[in-house]
C-alpha positions in Angstrom: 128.6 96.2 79.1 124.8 96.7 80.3 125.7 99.2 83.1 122.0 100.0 83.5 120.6 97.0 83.7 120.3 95.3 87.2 122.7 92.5 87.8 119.6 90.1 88.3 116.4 91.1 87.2 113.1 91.1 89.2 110.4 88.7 87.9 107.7 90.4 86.2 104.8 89.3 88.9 107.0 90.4 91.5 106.8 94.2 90.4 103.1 93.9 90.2 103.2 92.7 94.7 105.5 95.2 95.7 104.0 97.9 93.5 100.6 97.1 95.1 101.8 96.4 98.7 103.8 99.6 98.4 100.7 101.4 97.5 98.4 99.8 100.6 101.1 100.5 103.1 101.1 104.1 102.4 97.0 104.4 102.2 96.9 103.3 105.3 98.8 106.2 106.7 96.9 108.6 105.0 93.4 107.7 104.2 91.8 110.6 106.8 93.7 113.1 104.6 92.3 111.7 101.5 88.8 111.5 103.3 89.1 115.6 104.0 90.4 115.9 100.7 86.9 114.2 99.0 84.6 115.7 101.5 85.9 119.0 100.9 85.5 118.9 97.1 81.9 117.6 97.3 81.2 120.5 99.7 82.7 123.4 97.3 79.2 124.8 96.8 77.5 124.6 99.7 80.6 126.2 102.4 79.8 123.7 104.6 83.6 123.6 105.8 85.6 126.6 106.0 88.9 125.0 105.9 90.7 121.6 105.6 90.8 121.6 109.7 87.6 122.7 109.9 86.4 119.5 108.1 88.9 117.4 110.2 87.5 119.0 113.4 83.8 118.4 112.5 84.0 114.7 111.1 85.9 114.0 114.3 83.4 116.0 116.6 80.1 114.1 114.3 80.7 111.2 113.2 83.7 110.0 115.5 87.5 109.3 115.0 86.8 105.8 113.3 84.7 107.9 110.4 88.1 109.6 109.3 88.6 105.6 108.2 85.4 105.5 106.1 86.0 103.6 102.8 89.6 101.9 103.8 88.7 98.7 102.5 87.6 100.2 99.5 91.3 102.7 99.3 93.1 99.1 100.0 90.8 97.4 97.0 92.0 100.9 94.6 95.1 100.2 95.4 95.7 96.4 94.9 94.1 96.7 91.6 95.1 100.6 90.5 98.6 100.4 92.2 99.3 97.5 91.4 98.5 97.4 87.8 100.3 101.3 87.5 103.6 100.6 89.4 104.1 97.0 88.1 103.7 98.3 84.5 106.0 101.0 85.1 109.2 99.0 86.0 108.3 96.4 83.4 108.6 99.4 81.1 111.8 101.1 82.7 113.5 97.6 83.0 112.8 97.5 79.2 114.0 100.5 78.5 117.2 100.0 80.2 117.9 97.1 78.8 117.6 98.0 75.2 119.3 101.5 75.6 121.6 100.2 78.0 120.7 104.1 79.8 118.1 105.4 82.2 115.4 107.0 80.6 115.1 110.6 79.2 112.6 112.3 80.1 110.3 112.1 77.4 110.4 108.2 77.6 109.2 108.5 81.3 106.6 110.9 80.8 105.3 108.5 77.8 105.8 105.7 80.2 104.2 107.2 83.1 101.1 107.9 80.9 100.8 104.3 79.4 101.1 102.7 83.3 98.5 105.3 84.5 95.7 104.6 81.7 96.4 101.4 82.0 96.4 100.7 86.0 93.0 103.6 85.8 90.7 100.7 84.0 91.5 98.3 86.3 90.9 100.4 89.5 88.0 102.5 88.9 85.6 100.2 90.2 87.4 100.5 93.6 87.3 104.7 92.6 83.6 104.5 92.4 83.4 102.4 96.0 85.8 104.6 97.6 84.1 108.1 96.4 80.8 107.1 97.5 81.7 105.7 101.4 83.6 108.7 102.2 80.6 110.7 101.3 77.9 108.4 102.9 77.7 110.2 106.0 77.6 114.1 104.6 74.2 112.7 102.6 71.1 113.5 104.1 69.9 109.7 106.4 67.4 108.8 103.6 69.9 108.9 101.1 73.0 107.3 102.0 73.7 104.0 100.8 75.3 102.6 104.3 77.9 100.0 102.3 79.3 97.7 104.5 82.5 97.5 102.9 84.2 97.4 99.4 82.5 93.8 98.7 78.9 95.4 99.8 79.2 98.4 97.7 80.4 96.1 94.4 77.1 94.0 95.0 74.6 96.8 95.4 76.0 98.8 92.4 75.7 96.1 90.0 72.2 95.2 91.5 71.1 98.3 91.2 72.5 100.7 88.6 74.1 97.5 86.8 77.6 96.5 85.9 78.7 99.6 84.0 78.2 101.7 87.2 81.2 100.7 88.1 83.4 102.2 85.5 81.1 105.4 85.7 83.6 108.7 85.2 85.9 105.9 83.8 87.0 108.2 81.1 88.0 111.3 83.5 90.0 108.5 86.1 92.2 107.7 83.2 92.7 111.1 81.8 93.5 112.0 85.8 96.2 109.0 86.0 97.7 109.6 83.1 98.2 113.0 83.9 99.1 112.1 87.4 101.3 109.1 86.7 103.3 111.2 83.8 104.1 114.1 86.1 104.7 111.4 89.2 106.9 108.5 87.9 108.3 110.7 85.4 109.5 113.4 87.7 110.2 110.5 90.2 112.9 108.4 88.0 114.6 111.7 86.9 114.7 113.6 90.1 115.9 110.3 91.9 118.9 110.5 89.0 119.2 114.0 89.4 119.3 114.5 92.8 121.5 110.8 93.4 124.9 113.1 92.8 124.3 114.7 96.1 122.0 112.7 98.2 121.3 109.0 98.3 119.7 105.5 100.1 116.8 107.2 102.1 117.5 111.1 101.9 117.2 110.4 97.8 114.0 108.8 97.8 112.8 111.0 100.0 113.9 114.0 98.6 112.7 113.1 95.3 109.6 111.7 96.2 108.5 115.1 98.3 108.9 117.1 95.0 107.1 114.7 92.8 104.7 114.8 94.7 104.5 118.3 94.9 104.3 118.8 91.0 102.0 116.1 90.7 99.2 117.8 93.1 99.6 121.1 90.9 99.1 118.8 87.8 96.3 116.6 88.8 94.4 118.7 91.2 91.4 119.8 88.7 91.1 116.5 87.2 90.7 114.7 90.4 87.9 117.1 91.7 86.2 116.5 88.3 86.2 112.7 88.5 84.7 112.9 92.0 81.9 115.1 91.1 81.2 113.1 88.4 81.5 109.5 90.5 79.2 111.1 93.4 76.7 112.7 91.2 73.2 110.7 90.9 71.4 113.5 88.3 73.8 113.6 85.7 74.5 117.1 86.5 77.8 117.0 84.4 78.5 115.2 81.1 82.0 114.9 81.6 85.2 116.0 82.7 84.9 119.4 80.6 82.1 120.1 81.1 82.4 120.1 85.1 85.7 122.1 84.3 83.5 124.9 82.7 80.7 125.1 84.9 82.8 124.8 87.9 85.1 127.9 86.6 82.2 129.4 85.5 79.6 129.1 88.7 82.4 129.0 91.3 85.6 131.0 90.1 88.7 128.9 88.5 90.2 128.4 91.7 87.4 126.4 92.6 89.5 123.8 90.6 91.5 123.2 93.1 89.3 123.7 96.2 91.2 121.0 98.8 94.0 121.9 97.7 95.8 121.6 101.3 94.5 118.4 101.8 95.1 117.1 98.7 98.8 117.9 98.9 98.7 116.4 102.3 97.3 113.3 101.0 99.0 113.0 97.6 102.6 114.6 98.8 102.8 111.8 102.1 101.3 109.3 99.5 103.8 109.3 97.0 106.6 109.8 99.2 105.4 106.7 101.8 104.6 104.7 98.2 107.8 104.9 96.2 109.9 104.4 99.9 108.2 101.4 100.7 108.4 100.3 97.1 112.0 101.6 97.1 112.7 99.1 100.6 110.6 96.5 99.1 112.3 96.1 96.2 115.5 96.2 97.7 114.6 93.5 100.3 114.0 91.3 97.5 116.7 91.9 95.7 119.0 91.5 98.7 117.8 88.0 100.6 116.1 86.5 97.2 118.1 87.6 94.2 121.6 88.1 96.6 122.1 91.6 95.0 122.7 94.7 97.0 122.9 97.4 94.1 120.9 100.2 94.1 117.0 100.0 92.4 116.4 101.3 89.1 112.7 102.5 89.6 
């Protein structure tokens, strides 16, 4: 008897769309939280906003409603090619598991899991990392130095024309150490909350529930690593060598709680994020399931 194993399994590709889908849905609610969250990490040094609203209110009041929207296309392109790779290889790997274990995963296996889909997901995305860093930081640049991309497509063709191909996996090497961290603590704590909490809750409260505190411990985990990568993306000196090193010179010039400078808006962005992700994933793959497959059991993600 393979309790654990769904009834009809989802094709392979088809984890890859709704992983990615999933994962554009949800940007699109919150990319001018993830624009606050970037601006106000570049800005640790200089005060120039005293407070997540205080960098809502003066983007809005400057630069208009439609720059809280800067570098969509590029958050769509991250996640279509980031997202995608991440939660596609994820439940390739919990489907796996389940079916040779006939049981969910402990929590090691997710964790090890989550850390494998992140690296791997991180390469293919970072290109869209770089694009995405950069346009939501165009317009805090003095005029003679912002690069004005067009969109995602612009910003590919100008980076490779002018600081060549490998520009775009510049601070490669921090992105994957961020998404494995990120997707260990995320989709790890995601699959065994979901199975912890699914004794008292379940449908949408569960996801819900379980998403909220992933996402909660995941922004605790991840926080200094992201603000590492995008000092390291934006930077056009080579200020910092790598992800260390802007650790220790951060901590040591601006305090260790500098780390985590943006810390509201990075909750806002990454708590809404993962919640809006994993339910649209959640409906997604239960769509499917229902009117293609013609099962109506409950996901295994």
């Amino acid at each position: 008897m393979t309790f654990y194993v769904d009834k009809k399994p989802i094709p392979g590709y088809m984890m890859y769309v709704n992983g990615g889908l999933a994962g554009m849905m949800a940007t699109c609610i919150v990319q001018p939280l993830d624009l606050v969250k970037t601006r106000m990490q570049l800005s640790a040094t200089t005060g120039e906003y005293k407070s997540s609203l205080d960098c809502l209110a003066k983007v809005f009041k400057n630069e208009g409603i439609l720059a809280l929207y800067n570098g969509l296309s590029a958050g769509l392109m991250r996640q279509a090619t980031y997202t995608t790779a991440r939660m596609g290889f994820y439940q390739m790997e919990n489907q796996y598991y389940r079916k040779q274990y006939n049981a969910p995963p402990t929590v090691l296996a997710s964790m090890g899991m989550g850390i494998l889909a992140g690296a791997f997901g991180a390469v293919f995305g970072n290109p869209a990392e770089v694009a995405l860093i950069r346009m939501m930081s165009d317009n805090r640049l003095p005029p003679e130095e912002r690069r004005n991309y067009k969109n995602v497509g612009d910003a590919f063709a100008r980076i490779v024309k002018d600081e060549g191909v490998l520009a775009l996996w510049r601070g490669c090497m921090p992105t994957v150490g961020r998404a494995m961290v990120v997707n260990m603590v995320q989709l790890a704590s995601y699959s065994q909350l979901k199975t912890l909490f699914s004794e008292y809750f379940s449908g949408l409260p569960l996801h819900i529930s379980a998403a909220m505190l992933s996402g909660l411990l995941t922004t605790m985990a991840s926080m200094p690593l992201d603000m590492a990568k995008t000092r390291i993306q934006q930077q056009k000196t080579g200020e910092y060598k790598g992800t260390f090193d802007v650790l220790m010179k951060v901590s040591k010039s601006e305090g260790i709680f500098a780390l985590w400078k943006g810390f509201t808006p990075y909750l806002c962005r990454i708590g809404p994020h993962t919640v809006f992700s994993f339910i649209f994933l959640e409906q997604l793959t239960k769509a499917y399931k229902r009117f293609v497959l013609g099962d109506d059991s409950e996901s295994t993600i």
